[in-house]
N, C-alpha and C positions, 0 to 999 in steps of 0.2 A: 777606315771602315766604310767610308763613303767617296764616292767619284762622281764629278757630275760635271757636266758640257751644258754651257749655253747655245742657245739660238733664238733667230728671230729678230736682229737687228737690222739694219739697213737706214736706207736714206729717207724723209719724208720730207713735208713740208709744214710748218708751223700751223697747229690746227689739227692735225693728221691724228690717228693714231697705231699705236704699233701693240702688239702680245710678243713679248718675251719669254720664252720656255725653259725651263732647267731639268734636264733627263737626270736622273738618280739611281746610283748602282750601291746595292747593300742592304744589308738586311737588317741595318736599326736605323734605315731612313724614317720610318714612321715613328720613329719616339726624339727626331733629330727634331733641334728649332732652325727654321730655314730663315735666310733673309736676302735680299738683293742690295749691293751697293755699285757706287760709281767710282767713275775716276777720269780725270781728265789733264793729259802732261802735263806734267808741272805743280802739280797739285794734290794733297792728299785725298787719300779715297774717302768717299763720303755716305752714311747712311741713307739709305732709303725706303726702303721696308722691311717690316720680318712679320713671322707667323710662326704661331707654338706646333707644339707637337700633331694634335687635334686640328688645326686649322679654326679653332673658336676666337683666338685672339691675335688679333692686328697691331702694328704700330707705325708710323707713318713717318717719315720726314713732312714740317712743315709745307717747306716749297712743293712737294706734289700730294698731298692731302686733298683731296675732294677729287684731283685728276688722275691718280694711279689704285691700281688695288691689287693684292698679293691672293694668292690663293694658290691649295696643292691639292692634287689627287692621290690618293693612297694606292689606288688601281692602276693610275699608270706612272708611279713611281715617280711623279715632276710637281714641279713650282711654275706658277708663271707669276706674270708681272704682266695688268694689263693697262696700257697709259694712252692715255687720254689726252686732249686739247695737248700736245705738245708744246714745247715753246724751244727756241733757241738754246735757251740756257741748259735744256736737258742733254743738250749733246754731249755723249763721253761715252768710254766705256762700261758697261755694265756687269757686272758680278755676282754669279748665285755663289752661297755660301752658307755651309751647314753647319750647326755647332750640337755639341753631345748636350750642352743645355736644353731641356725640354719646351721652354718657353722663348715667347718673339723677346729677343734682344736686338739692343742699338750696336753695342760697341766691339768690333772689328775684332777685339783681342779675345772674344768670348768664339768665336768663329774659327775653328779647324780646318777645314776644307773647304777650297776654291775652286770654281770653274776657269777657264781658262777666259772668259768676257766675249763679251757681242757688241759690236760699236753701233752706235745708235745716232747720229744725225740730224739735228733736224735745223732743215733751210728756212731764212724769213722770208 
């Protein structure tokens, strides 16, 4: 019921920051709970933000807590993901992903629908 494309990755440099977009096609986007995850070879994919339906409630992975923040427009149908002070360790692939759950969820198996990732970089 939902399709949605990443963008907005690219190279930076530790300190930098980047806005990650997630376009959204469907028409029970607005009661979807959206979330962002990563992934980097080798390794499974990892939580990092979500937000309910309403865009009232937030949940955070530790490691980017204070430097990333989630947010969606209803108007124009996206999510982004805006991150801050970089670090190294942030480098991976990145993931919108929407789940019929109304509310921000952590775990991957509650998530229906994936974008296809935006690789995110970042140089020390």
């Amino acid at each position: 019921q939902v399709q949605l494309v990443e963008s907005g990755g690219g190279l930076v440099q530790a300190g930098d920051s980047l806005r990650l977009s997630c376009a959204a096609s469907g028409r029970t986007f607005s009661n979807y709970g959206m979330g962002w995850f990563r992934q980097v070879p080798g390794k499974e994919r990892e939580f990092v933000a979500a937000i309910n339906w309403s865009g009232g409630s937030t949940r955070y992975a530790d490691s980017v807590k204070g430097r990333f923040t989630i947010s969606r427009d209803h108007d124009k149908n996206a999510v982004y993901l805006q991150m801050r002070s970089l670090k190294p360790e942030d480098t991976a692939v990145y993931y919108c992903a929407a789940s019929k759950l109304s509310i921000a969820t952590t775990s991957s198996y509650t998530f229906g629908s994936w974008g296809q990732g935006t690789q995110v970089t970042v140089s020390s």
